[in-house]
C-alpha positions as a Markdown table, in Angstrom:
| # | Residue | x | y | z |
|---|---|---|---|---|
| 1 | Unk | 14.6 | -10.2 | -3.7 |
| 2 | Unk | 14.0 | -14.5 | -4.1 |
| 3 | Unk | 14.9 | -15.9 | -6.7 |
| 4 | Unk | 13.5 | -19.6 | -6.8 |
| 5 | Unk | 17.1 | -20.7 | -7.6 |
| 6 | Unk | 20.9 | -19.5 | -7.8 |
| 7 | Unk | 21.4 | -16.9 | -9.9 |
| 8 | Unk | 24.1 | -16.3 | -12.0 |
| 9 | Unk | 25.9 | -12.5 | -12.3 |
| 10 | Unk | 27.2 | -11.1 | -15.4 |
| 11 | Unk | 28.4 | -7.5 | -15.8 |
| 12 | Unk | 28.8 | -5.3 | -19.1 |
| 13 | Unk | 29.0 | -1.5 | -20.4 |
| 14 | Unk | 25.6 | -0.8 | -22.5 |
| 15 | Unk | 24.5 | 2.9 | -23.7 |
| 16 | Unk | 22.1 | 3.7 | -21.4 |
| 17 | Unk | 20.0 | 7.5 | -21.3 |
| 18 | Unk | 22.7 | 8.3 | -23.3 |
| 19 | Unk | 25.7 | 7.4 | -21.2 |
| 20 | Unk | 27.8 | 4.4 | -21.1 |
| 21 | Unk | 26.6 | 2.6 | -17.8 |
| 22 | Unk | 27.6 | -0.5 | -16.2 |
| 23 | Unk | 24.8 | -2.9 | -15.8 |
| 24 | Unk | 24.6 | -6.2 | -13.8 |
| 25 | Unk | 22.1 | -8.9 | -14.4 |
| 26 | Unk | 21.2 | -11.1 | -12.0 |
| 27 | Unk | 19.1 | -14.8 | -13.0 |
| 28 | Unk | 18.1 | -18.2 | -13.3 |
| 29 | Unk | 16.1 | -20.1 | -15.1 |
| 30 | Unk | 13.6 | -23.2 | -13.8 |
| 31 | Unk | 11.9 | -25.6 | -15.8 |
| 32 | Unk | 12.6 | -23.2 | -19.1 |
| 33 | Unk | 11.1 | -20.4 | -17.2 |
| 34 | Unk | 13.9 | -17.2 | -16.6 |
| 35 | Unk | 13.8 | -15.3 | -13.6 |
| 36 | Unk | 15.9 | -12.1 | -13.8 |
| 37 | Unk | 16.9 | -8.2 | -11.9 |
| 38 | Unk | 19.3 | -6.1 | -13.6 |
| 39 | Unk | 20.5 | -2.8 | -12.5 |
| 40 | Unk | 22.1 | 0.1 | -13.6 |
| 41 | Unk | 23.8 | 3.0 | -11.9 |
| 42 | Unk | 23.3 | 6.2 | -13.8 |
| 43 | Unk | 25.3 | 9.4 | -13.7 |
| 44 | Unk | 22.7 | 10.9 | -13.1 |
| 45 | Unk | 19.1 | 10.6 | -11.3 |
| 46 | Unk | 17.6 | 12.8 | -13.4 |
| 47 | Unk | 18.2 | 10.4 | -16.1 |
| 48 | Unk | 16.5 | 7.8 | -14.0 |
| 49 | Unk | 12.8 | 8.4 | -16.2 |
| 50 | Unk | 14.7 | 8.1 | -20.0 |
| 51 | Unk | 16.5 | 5.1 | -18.1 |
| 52 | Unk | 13.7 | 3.7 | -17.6 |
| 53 | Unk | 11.3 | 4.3 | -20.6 |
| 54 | Unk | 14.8 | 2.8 | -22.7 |
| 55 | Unk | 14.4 | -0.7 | -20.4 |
| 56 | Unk | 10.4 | -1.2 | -21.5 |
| 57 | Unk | 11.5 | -0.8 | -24.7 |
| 58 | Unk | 13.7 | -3.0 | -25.3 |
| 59 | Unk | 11.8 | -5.4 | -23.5 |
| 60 | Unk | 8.9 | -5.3 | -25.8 |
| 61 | Unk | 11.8 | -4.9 | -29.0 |
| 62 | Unk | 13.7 | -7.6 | -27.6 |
| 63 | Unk | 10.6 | -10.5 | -27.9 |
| 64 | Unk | 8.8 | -8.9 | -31.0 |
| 65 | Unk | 6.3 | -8.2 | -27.8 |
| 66 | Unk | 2.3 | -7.8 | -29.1 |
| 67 | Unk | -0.9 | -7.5 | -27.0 |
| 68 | Unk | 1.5 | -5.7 | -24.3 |
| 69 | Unk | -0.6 | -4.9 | -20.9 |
| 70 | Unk | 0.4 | -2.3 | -19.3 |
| 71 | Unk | 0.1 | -2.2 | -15.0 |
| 72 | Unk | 0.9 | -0.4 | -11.9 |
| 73 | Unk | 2.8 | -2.2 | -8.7 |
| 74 | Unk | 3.9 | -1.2 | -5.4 |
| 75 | Unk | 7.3 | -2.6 | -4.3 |
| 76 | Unk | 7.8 | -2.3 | -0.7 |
| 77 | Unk | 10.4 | 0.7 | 0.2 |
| 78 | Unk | 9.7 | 2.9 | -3.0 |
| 79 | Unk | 9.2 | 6.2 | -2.0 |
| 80 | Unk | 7.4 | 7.0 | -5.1 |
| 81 | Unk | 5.5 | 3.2 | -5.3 |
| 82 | Unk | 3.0 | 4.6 | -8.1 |
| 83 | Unk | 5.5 | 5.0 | -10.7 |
| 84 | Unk | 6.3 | 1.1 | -10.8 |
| 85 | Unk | 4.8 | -0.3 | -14.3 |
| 86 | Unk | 5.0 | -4.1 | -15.3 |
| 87 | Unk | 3.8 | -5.2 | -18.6 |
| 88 | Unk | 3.0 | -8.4 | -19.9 |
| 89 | Unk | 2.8 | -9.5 | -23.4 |
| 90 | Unk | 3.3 | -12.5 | -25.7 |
| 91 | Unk | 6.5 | -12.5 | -28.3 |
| 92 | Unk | 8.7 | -15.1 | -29.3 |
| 93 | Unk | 12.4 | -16.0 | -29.0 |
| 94 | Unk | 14.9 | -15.6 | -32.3 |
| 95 | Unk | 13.9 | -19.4 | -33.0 |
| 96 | Unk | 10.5 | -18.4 | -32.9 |
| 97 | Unk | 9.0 | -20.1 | -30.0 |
| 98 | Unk | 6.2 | -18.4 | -28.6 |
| 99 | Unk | 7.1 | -17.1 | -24.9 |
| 100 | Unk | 5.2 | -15.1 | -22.4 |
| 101 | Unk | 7.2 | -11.8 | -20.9 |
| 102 | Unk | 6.4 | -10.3 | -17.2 |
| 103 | Unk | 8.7 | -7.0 | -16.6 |
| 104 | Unk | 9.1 | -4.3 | -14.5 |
| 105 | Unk | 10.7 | -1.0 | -14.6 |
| 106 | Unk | 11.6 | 1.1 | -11.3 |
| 107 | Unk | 14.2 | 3.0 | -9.8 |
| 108 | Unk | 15.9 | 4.3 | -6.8 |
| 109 | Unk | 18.0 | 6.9 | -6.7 |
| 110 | Unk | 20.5 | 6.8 | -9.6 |
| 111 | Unk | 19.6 | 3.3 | -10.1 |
| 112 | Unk | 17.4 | 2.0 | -12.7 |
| 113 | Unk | 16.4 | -1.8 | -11.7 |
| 114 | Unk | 14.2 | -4.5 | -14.3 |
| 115 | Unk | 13.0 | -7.6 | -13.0 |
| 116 | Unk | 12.1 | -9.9 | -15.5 |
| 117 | Unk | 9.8 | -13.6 | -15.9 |
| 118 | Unk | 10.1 | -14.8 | -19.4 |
| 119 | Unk | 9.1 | -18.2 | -20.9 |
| 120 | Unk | 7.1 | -21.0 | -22.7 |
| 121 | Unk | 4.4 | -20.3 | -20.2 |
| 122 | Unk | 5.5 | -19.3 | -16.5 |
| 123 | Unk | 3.1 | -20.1 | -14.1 |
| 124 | Unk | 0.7 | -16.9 | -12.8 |
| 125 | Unk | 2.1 | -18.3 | -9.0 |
| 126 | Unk | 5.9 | -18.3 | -9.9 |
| 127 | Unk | 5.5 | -14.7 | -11.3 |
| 128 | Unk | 3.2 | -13.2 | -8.6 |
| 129 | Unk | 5.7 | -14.9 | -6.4 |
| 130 | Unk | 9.5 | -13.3 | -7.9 |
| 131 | Unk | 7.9 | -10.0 | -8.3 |
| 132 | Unk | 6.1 | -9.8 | -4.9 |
| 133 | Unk | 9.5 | -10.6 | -3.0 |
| 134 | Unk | 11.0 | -7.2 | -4.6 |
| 135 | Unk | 11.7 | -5.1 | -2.2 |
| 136 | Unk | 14.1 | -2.4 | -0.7 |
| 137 | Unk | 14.8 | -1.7 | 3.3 |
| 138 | Unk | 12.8 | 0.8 | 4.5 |
């Protein structure tokens, strides 16, 4: 994955399909525009689909999300590529400025992944950009 500038780490416990999972979250922000992965490992892959309807969710819950679009993507070295959704949708921060969200959901294995665009107004080029560059080995 490129991010289009150093990204910071942080690490915590959340409740995730149930269990208590460690997530990391990986981002950046440019020009008030965040750019962000986070991944959990989950006890279980069959917990991998609750996993990830739990991370839409709160994406859309998180920014008060309306007119949410709903897509499918292909990440390079998915062996299921068809189940990758992103959504986009308009919502605003706690103060109440209007944003524009990008996310998507996917998984490998036991590991849930979200990469995230959020802001003011992210250019269609800097999101087409961080979520083409997502990608696993082969």
């Amino acid at each position: 994955m490129a991010f289009p500038c150093k990204p910071d780490r942080l690490i915590r416990t959340l409740p995730i399909a149930g269990n208590a999972s460690r997530m990391t979250l990986l981002s950046c922000s440019v020009q008030g525009t965040v750019f962000a992965v986070s991944y959990a490992d989950l006890a279980d892959p069959a917990q991998l689909d609750a996993a990830l309807t739990q991370f839409r969710a709160a994406a859309v819950n998180n920014v008060q999300g309306r007119d949410v679009r709903m897509h499918s993507m292909k990440i390079a070295g998915l062996q299921t590529p068809d189940s990758v959704i992103r959504l986009e949708m308009s919502g605003h921060r706690v103060d109440g400025t209007g944003i524009r969200q990008y996310v998507a959901a996917f998984g490998k294995g036991a590991r849930a992944y979200q990469a995230t665009v959020i802001g003011k107004d992210p250019t269609q080029e800097s999101v087409d950009t961080f979520f083409s560059g997502l990608r696993f080995p082969s």
